[in-house]
DSSP file (Angstrom, degrees, kcal/mol; ACC not computed):
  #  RESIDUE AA STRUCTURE BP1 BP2  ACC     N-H-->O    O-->H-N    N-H-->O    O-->H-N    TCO  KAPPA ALPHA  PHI   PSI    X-CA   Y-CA   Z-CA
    1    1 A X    >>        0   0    0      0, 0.0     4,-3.2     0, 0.0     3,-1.7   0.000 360.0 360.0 360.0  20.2   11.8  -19.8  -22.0
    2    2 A X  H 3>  +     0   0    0      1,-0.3     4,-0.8     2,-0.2     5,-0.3   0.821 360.0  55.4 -62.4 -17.0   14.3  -22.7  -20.6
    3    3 A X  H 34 S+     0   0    0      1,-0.2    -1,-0.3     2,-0.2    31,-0.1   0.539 111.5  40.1-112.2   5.5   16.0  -20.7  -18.5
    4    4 A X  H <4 S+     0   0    0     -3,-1.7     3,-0.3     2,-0.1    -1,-0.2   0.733 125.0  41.5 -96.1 -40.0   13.0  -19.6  -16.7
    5    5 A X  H  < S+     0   0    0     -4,-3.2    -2,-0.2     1,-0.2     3,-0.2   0.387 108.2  57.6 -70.2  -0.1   11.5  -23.3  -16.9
    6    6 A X  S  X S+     0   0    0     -4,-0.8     4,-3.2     1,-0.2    -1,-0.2   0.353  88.0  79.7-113.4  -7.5   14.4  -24.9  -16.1
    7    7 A X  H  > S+     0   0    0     -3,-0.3     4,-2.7    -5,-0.3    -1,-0.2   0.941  92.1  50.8 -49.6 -45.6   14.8  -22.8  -12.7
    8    8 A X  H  > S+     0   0    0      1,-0.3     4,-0.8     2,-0.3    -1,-0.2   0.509 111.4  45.0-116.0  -3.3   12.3  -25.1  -10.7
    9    9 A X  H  > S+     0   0    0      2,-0.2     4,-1.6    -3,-0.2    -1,-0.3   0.747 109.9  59.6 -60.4 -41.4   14.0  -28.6  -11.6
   10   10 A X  H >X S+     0   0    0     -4,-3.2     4,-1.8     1,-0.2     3,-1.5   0.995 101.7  50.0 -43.7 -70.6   17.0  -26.8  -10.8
   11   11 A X  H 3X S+     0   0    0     -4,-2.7     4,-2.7     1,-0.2    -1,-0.2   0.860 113.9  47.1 -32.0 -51.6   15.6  -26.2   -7.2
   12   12 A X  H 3X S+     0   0    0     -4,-0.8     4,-1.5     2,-0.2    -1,-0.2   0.819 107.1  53.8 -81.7 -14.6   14.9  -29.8   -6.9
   13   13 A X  H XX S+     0   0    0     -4,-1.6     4,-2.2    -3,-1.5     3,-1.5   0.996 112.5  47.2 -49.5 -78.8   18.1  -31.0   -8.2
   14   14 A X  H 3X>S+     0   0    0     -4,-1.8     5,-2.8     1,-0.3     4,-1.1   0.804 114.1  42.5 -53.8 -54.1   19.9  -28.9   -5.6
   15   15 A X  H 3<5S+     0   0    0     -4,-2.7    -1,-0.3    -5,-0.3    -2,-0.2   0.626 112.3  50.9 -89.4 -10.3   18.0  -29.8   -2.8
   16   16 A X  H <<5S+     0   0    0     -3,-1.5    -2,-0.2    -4,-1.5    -1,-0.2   0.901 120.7  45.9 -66.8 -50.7   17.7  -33.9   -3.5
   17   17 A X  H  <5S-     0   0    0     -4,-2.2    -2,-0.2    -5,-0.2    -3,-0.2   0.661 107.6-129.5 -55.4 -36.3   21.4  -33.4   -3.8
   18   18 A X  T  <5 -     0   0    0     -4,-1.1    -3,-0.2    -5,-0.3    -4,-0.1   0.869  36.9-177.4  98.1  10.6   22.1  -31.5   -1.2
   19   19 A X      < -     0   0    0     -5,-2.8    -1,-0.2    -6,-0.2    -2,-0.0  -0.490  30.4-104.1 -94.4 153.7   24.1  -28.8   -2.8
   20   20 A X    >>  -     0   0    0      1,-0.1     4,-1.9    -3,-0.1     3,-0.7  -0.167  27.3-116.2 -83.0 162.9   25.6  -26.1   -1.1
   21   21 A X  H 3> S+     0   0    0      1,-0.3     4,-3.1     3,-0.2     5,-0.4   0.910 114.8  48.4 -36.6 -47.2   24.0  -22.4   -1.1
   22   22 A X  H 3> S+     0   0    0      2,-0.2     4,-2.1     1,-0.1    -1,-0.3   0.984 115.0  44.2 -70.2 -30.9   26.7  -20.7   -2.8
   23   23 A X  H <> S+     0   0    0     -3,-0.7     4,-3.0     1,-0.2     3,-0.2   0.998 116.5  49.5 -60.2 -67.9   26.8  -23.5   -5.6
   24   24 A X  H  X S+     0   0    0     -4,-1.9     4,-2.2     1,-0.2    -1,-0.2   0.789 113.0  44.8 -38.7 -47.2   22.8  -23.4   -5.8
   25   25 A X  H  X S+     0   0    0     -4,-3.1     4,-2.3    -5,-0.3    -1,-0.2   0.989 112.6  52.8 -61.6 -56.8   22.7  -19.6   -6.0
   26   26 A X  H  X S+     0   0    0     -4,-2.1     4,-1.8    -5,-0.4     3,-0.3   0.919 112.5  45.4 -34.0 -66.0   25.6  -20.0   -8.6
   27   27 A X  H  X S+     0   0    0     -4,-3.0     4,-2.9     2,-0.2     5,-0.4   0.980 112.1  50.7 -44.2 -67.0   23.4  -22.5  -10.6
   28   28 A X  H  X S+     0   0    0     -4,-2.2     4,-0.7     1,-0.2    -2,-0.2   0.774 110.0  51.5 -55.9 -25.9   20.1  -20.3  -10.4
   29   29 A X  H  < S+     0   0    0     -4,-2.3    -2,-0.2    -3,-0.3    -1,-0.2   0.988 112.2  42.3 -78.7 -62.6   22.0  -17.3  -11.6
   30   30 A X  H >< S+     0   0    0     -4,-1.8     3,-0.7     2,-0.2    -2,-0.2   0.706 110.9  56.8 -69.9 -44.3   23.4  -18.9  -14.7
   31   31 A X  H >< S+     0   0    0     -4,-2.9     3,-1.2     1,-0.3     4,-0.4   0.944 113.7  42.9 -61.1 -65.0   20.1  -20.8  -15.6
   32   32 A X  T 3< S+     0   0    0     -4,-0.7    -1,-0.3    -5,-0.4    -2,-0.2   0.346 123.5  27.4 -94.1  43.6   18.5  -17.6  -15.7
   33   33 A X  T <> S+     0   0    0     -3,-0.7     4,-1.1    -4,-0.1    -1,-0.2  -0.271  81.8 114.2-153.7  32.3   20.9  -15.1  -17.5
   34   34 A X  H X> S+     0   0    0     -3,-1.2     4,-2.9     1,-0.2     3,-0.7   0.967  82.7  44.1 -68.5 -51.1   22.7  -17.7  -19.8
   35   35 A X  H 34 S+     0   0    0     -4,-0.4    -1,-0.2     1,-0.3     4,-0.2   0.477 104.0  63.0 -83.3  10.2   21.2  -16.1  -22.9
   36   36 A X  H 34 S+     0   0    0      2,-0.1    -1,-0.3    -3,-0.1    -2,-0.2   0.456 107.4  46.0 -91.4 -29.8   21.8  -12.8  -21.7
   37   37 A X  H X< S+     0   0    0     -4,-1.1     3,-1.1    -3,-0.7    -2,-0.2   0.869 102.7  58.0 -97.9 -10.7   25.2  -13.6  -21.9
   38   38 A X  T 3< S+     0   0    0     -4,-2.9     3,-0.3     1,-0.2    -3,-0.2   0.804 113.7  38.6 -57.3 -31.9   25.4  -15.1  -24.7
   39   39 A X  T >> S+     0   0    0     -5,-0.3     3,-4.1    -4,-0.2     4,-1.3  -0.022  76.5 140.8-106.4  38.2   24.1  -12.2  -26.4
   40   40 A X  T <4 S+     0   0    0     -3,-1.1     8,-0.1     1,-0.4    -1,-0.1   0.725  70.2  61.7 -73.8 -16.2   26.1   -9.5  -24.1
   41   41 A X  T 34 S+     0   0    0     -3,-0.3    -1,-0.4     1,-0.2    -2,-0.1   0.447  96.2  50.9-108.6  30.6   26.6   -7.6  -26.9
   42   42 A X  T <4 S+     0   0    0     -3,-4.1    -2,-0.2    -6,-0.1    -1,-0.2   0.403  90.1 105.4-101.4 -17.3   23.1   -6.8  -28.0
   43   43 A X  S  < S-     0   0    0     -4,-1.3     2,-0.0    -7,-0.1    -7,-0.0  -0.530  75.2-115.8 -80.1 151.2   22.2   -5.6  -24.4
   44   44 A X    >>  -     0   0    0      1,-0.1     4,-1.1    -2,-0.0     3,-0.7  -0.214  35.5-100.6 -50.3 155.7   21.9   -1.9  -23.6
   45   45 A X  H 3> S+     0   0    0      1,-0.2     4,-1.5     2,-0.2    84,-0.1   0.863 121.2  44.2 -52.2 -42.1   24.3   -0.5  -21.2
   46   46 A X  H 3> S+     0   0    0      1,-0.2     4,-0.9     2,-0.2    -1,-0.2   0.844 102.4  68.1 -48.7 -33.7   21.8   -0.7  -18.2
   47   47 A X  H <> S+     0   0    0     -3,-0.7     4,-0.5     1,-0.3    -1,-0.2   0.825  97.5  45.2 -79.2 -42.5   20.9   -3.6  -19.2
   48   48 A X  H  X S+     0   0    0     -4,-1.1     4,-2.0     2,-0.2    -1,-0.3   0.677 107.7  58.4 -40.2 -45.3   24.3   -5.2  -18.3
   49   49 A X  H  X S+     0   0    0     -4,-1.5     4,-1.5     2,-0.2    -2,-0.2   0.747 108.3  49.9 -76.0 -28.8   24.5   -3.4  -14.8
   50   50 A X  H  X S+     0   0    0     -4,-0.9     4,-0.6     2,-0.2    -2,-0.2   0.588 107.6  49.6 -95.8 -15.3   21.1   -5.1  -13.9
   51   51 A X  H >X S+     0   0    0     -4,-0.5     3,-1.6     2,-0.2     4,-1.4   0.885 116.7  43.5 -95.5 -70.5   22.1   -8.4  -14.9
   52   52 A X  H 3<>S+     0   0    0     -4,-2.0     5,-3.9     1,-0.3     6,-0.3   0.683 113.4  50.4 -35.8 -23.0   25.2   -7.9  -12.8
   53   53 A X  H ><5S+     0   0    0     -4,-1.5     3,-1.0     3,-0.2    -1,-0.3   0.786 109.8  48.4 -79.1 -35.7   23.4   -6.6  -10.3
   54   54 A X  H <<5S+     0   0    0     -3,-1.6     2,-0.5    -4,-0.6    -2,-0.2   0.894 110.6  55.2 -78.7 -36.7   20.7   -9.6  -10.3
   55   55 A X  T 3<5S-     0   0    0     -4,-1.4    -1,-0.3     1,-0.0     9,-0.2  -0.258 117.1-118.2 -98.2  44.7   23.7  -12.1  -10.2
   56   56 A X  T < 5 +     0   0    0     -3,-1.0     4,-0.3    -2,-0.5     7,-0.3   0.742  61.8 150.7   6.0  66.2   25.0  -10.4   -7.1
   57   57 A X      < +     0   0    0     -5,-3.9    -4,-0.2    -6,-0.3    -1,-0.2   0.559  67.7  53.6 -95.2   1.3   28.5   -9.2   -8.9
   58   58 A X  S >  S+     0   0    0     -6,-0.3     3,-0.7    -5,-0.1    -5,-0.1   0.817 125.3  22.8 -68.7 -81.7   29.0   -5.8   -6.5
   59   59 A X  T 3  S+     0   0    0      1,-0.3    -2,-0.1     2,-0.1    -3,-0.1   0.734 142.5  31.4 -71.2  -4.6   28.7   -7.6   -2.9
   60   60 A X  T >> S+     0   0    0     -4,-0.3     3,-3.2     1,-0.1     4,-0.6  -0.368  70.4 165.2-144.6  46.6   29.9  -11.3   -4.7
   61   61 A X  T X4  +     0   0    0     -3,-0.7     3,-1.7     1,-0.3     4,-0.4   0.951  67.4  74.1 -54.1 -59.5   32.5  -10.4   -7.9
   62   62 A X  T 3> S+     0   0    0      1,-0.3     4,-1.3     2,-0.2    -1,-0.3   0.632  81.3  66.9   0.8 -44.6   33.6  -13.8   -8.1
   63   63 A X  H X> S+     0   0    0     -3,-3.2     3,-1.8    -7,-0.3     4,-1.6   0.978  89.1  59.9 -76.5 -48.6   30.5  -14.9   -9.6
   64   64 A X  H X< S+     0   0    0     -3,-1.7     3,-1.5    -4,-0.6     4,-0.5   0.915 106.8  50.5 -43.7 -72.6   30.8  -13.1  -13.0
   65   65 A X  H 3> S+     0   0    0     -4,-0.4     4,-0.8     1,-0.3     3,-0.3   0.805 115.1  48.5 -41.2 -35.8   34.1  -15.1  -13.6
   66   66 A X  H <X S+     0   0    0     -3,-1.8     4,-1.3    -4,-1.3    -1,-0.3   0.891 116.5  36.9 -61.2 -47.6   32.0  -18.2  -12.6
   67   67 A X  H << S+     0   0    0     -4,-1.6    -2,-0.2    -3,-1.5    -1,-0.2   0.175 107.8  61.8-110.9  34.8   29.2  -17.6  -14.7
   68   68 A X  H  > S+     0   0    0     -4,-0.5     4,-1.4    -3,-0.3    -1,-0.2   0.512 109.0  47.6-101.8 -35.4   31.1  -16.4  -17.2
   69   69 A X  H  X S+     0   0    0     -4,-0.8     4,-0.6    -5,-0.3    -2,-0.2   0.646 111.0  44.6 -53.3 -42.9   32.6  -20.0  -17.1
   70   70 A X  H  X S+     0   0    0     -4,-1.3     4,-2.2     2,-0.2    -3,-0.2   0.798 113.2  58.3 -90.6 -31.1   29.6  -22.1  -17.0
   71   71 A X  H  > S+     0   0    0      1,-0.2     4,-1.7     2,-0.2    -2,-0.2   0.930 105.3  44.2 -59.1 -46.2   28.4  -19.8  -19.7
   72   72 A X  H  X S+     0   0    0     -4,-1.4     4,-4.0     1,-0.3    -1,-0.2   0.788 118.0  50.7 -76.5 -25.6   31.4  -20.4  -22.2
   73   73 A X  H  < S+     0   0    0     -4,-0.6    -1,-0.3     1,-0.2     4,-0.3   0.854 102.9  57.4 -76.1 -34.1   30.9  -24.2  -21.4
   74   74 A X  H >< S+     0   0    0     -4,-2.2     3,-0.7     2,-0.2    -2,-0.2   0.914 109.5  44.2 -67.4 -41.7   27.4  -24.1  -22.0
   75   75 A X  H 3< S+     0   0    0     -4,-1.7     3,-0.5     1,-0.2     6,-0.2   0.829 114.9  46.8 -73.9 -25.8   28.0  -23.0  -25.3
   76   76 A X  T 3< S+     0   0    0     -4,-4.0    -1,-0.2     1,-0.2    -2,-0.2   0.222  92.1  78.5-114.1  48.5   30.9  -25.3  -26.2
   77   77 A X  S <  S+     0   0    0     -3,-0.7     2,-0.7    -4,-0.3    -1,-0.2  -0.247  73.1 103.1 -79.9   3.7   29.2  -27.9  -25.0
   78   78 A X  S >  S-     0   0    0     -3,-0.5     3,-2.8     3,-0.2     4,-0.3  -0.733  87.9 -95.9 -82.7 107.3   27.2  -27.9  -28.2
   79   79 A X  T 3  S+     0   0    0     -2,-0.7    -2,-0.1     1,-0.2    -1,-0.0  -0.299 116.0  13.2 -48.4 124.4   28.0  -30.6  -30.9
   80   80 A X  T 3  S+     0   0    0     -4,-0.1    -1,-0.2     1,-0.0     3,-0.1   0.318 107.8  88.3  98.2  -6.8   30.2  -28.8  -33.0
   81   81 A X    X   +     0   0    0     -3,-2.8     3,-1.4    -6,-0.2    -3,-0.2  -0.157  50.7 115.3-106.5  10.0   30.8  -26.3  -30.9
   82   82 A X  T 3  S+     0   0    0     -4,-0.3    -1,-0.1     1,-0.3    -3,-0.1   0.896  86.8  28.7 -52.7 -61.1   33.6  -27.8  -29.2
   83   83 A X  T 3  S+     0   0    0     -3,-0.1     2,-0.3     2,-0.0    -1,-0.3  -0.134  89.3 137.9-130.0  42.7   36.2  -25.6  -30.1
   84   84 A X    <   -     0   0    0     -3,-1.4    -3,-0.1     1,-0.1    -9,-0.0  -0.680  57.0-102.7 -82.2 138.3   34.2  -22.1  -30.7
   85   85 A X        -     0   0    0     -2,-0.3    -1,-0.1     1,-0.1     3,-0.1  -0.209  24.7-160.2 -41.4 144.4   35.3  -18.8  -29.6
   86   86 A X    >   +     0   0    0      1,-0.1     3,-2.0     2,-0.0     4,-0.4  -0.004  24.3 160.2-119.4  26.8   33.7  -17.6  -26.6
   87   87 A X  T >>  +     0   0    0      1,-0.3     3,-1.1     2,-0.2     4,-1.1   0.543  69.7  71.9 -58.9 -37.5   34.3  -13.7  -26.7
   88   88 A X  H >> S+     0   0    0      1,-0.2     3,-2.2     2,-0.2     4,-1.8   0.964  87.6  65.4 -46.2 -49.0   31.3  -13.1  -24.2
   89   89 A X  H <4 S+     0   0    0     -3,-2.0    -1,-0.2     1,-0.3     4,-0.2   0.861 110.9  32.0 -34.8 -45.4   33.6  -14.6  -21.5
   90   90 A X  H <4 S+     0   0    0     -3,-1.1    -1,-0.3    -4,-0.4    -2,-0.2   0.646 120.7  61.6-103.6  -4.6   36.4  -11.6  -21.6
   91   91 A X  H <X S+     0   0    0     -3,-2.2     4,-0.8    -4,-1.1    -2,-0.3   0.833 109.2  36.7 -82.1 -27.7   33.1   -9.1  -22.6
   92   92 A X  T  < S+     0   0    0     -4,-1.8    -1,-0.2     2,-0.2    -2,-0.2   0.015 114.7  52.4-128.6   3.5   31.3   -9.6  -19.7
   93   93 A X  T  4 S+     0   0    0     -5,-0.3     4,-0.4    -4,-0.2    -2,-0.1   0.240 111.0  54.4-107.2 -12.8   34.2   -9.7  -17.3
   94   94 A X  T  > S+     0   0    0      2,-0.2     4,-2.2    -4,-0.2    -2,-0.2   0.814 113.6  35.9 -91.8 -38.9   35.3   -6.5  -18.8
   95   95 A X  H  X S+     0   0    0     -4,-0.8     4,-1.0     1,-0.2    34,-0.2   0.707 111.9  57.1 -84.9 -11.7   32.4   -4.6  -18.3
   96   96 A X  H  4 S+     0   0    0      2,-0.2     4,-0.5     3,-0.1    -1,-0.2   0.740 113.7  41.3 -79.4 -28.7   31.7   -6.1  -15.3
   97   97 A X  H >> S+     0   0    0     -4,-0.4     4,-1.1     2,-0.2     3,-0.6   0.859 104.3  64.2 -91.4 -46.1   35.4   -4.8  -14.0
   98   98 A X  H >< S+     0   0    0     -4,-2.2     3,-9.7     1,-0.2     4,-0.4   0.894 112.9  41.1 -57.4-103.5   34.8   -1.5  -15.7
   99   99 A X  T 3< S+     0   0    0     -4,-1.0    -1,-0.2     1,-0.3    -2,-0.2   0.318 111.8  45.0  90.5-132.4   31.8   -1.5  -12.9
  100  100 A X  T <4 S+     0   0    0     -3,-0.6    -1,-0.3    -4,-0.5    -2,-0.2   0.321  94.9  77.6 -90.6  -4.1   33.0   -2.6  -10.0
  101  101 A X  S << S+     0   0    0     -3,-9.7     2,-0.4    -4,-1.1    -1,-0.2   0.559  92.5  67.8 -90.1  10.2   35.9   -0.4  -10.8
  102  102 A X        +     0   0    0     -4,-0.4     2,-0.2    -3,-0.1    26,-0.0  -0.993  58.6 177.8-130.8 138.4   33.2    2.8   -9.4
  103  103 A X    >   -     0   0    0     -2,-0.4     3,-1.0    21,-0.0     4,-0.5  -0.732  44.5-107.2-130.7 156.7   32.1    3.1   -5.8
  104  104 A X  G >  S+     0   0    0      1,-0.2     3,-2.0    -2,-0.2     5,-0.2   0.982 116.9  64.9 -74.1 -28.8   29.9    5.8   -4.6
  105  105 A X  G 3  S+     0   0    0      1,-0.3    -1,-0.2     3,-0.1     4,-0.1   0.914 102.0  60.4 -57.9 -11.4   32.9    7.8   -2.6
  106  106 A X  G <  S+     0   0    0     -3,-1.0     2,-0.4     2,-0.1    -1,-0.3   0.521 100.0  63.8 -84.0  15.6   34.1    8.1   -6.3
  107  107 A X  S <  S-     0   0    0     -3,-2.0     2,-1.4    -4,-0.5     3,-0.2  -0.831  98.9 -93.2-118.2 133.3   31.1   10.0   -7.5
  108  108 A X        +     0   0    0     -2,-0.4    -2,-0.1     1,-0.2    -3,-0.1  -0.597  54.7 153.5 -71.5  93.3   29.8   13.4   -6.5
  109  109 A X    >   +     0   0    0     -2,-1.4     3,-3.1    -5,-0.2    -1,-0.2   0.323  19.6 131.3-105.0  -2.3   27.5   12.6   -3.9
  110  110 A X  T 3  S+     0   0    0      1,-0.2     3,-0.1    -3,-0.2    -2,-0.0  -0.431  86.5   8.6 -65.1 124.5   27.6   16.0   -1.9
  111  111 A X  T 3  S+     0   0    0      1,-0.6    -1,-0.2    -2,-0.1     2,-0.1   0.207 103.5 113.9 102.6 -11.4   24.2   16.9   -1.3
  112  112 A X    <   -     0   0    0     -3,-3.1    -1,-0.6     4,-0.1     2,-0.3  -0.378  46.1-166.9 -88.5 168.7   22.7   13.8   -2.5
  113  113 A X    >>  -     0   0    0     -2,-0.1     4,-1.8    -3,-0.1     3,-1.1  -0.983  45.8 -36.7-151.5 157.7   20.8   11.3    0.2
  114  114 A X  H 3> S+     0   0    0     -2,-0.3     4,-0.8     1,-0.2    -2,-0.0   0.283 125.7   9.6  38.6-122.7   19.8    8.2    0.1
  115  115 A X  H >> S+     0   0    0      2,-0.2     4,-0.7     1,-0.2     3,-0.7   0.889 121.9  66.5 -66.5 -22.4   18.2    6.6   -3.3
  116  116 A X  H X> S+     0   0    0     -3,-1.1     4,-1.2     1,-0.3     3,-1.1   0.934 102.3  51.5 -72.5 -57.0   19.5    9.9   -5.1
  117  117 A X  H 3X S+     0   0    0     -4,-1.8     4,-1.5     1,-0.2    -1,-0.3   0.839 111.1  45.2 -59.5 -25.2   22.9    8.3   -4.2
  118  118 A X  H <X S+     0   0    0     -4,-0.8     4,-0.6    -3,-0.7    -1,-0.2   0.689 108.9  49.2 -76.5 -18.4   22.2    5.2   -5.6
  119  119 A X  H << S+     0   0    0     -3,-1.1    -2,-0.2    -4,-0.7    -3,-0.2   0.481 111.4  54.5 -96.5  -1.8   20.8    6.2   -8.7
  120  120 A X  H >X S+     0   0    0     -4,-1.2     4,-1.7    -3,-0.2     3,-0.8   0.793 112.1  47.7 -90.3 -50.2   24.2    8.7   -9.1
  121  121 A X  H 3X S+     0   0    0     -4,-1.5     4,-1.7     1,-0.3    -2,-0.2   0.776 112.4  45.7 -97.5 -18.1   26.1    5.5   -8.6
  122  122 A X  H 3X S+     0   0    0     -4,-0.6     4,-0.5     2,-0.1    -1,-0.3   0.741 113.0  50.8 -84.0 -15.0   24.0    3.4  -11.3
  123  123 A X  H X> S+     0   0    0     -3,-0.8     3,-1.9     2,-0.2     4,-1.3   0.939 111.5  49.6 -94.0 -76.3   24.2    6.3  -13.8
  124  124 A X  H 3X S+     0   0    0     -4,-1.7     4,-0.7     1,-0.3    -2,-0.1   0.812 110.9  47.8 -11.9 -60.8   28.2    6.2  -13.1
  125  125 A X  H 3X S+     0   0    0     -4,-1.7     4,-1.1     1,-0.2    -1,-0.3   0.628 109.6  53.6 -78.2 -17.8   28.5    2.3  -13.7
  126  126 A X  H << S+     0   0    0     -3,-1.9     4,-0.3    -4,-0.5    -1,-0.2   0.424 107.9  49.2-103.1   4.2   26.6    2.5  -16.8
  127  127 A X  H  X S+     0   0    0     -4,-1.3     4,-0.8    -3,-0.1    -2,-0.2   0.591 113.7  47.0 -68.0 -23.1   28.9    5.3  -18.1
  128  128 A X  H >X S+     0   0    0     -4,-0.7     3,-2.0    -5,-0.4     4,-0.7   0.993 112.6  50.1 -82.8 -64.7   31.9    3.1  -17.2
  129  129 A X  H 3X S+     0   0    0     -4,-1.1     4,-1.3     1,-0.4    -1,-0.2   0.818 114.0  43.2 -56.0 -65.7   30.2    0.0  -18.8
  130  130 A X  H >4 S+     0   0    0     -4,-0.3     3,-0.6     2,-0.2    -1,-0.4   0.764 115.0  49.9 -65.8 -23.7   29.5    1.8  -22.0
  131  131 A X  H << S+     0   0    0     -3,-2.0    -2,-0.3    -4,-0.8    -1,-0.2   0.817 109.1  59.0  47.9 -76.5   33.3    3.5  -21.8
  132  132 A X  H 3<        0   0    0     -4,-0.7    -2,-0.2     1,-0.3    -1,-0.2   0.511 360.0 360.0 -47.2 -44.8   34.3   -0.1  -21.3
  133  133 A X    <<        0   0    0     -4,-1.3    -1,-0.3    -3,-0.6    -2,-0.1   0.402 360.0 360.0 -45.1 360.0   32.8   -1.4  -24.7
């Protein structure tokens, strides 16, 4: 449970510090879904879109390539671990691209409204994602 316990030292780090919003968000995202990328290929397809989706990678792509970064550092940042493959790093930037790469105008949304369009555009992105593997 660190990465849930480690959230609320984080907070006070960042705000003794001074650090700016986007970094602190950056920080909070990565503490809590590090081991979810580490393990990116045990997650279900869904499971993947919802962790991109919780680390705001539709409105904010950038950040998957970030915390895809901090991730790979966090693990070879490990004695011994120095000079490990990191394979999540291009797995989780692939599927994340796979994605972003569907928008709802690409979807068949005639006749749909509202959440029904949003739950056509998560069903989409978790075809691509699994496609993508």
């Amino acid at each position: 449970m660190h990465e849930q316990r480690g959230l609320k030292p984080l907070a006070k780090l960042c705000e003794r510090l001074k650090i700016p919003v986007d970094h602190r968000q950056l920080a909070e995202a990565v503490c809590r879904e590090h081991l979810n990328v580490h393990r990116i290929d045990e997650l279900r397809d869904a499971t993947v879109l919802e962790l991109i989706s919780r680390c705001d990678g539709f409105r904010r792509p950038e950040r998957i390539a970030q915390m895809a970064l901090v991730c790979e550092c966090d693990k070879r940042g490990r004695l011994g671990f120095e000079d490990s493959d990191y394979p999540q790093r291009s797995t989780l930037q692939r599927l994340h691209a796979a994605a972003l790469a569907i928008n709802a105008r690409d979807i068949a949304t005639e006749g749909l409204k509202g959440p029904a369009i949003g739950e056509a555009l998560a069903k989409a992105r978790i075809r691509a994602i699994g496609a993508a593997r």
